[in-house]
N, C-alpha and C positions, 0 to 999 in steps of 0.2 A: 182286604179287610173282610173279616169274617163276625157273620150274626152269631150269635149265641143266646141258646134258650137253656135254661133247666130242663135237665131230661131230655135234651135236644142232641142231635149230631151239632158241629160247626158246620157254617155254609157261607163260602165264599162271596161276598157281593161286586170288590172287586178285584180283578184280576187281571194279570199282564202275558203277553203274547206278541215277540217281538219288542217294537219300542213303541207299543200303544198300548192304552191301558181302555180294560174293556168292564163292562157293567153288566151284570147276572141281575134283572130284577124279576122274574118269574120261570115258572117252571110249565104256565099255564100255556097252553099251543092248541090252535086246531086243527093241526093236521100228523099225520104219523109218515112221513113221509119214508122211503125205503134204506135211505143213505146215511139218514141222520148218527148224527154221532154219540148221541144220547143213548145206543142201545149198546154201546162198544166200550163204557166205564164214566168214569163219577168228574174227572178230572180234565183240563184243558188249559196250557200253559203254567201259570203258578197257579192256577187255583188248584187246592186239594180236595174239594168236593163243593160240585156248584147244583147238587140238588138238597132245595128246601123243605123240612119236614113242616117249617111254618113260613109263607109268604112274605118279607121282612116287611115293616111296616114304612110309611113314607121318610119319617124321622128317623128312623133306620139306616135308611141307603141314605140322607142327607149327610146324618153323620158320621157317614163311612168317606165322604170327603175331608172329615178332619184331618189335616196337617201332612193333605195331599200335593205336592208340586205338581201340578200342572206341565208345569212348563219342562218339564224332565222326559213327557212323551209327545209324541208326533202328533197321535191324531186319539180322541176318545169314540169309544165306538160300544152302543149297544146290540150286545151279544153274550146271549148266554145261554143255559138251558131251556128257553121256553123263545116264543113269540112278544118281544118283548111291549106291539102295540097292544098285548092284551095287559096292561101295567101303563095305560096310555096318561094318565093324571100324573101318576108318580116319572114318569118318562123327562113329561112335557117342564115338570120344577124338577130335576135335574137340573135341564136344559137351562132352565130361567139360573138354576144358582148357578153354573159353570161359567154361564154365559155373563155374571155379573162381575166375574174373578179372572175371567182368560178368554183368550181370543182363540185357542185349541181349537183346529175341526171335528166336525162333532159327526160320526156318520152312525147310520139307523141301518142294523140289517134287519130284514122283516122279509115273510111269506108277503107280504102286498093286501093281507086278507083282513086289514085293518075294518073298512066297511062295514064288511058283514061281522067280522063280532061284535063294534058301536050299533051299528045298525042307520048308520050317519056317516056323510062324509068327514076322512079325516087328513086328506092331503095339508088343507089350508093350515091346519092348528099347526104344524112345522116349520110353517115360514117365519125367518130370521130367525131358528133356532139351530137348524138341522142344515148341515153345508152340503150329506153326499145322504142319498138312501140307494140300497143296494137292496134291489128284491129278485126273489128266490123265482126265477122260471121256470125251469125244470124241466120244461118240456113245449112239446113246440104246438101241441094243440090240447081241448079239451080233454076228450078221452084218455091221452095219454098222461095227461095233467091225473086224473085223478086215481089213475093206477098208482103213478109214483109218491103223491102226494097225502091220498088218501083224507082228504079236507072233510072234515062232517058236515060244512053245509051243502058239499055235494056238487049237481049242476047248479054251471052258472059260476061255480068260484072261479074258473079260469079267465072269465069273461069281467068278471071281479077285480081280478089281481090289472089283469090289462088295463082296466079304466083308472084304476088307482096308481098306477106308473103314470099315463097320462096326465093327472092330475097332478104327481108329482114334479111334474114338470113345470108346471106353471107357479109353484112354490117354492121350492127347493135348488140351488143352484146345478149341485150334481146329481143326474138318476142314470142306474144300471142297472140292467140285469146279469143274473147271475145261472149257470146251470154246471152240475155234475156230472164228471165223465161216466156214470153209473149208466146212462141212455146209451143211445148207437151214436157212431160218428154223423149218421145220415139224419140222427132226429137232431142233432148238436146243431147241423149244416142248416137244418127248418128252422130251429130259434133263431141261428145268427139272421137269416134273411128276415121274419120276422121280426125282431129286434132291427133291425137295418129300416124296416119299412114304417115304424113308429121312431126312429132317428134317436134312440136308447144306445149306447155301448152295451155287448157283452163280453162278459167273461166269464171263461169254461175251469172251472175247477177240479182240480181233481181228488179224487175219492182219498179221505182218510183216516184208515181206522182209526187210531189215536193218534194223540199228540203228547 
């Protein structure tokens, strides 16, 4: 489904990838991370352009589930050009409508950086909505964290994203993390044991220009 404004480009809200159907609700991120795939063109799976000239509004993406089957994909998953906990209200009534119409898993990919853009904890608001959250690690310690990721709040996001995995844990059924083969094998190997030492699965992705 695509937004449409006067004088607007179309913008994709949602889109399919596989046999899951994935949700574009922002564009907004705080972090410019090195890999991302936002800098390698407009487009990912069926969508034809998932960058927003205007932010759609909540009524928007609700009614971008009109005369949606559900039941036609596997798993629904927020993913798309931006950070999508920075869209945390509009996320969460998704969640509630999806959640009142299908039993679909519903998984949250997210930088983990949820915290500090609220400025509040936001593991808890997840729970009984969100089945899998899949956050972005990147890297296996601070310093390297912020080369790769480039976060505007700076220090301390690393230390950030790991308390909000934790957290995630205590709400959410499923938590992973996630990292790109864009690092070295040897900083891959410090995530897995890290990730191993807070009792997270990882999985290593690999790098891709487009799709």
């Amino acid at each position: 489904m695509t937004v449409v404004k006067e004088g607007f480009l179309m913008t994709d809200i949602l889109y399919t990838l596989g046999d899951s159907l994935y949700i574009n609700l922002t564009n907004r991120c705080p972090c410019r991370c090195s890999f991302c795939i936002r800098k390698n063109g407009s487009h990912v799976g069926s969508a034809e352009n998932l960058w927003f000239e205007l932010e759609p509004h909540l009524d928007e993406v609700l009614a971008a589930f009109d005369g949606v089957e559900l039941k036609n994909y596997k798993e629904l998953v927020f993913c798309g050009y931006g950070e999508p906990i920075c869209a945390l209200e509009k996320l969460l009534e998704v969640c509630h409508l999806v959640r009142s119409r299908s039993d679909i898993p519903i998984r949250l990919n997210t930088n983990g950086l949820g915290d500090l853009i609220h400025k509040r904890k936001t593991a808890h608001l997840l729970e009984g909505l969100v089945d899998t959250v899949s956050i972005s690690l990147n890297a296996p310690d601070e310093e390297r964290y912020l080369e790769v990721t480039s976060p505007i709040f700076g220090p301390g996001s690393f230390q950030s994203m790991l308390e909000f995995a934790l957290d995630c844990k205590r709400f959410v059924p499923n938590v992973l993390f996630t990292v790109v083969d864009v690092i070295s094998p040897q900083e891959i190997e410090r995530c897995r044991a890290l990730a191993q030492e807070m009792d997270i699965p990882l999985r290593v992705r690999e790098y891709i220009k487009e799709y």
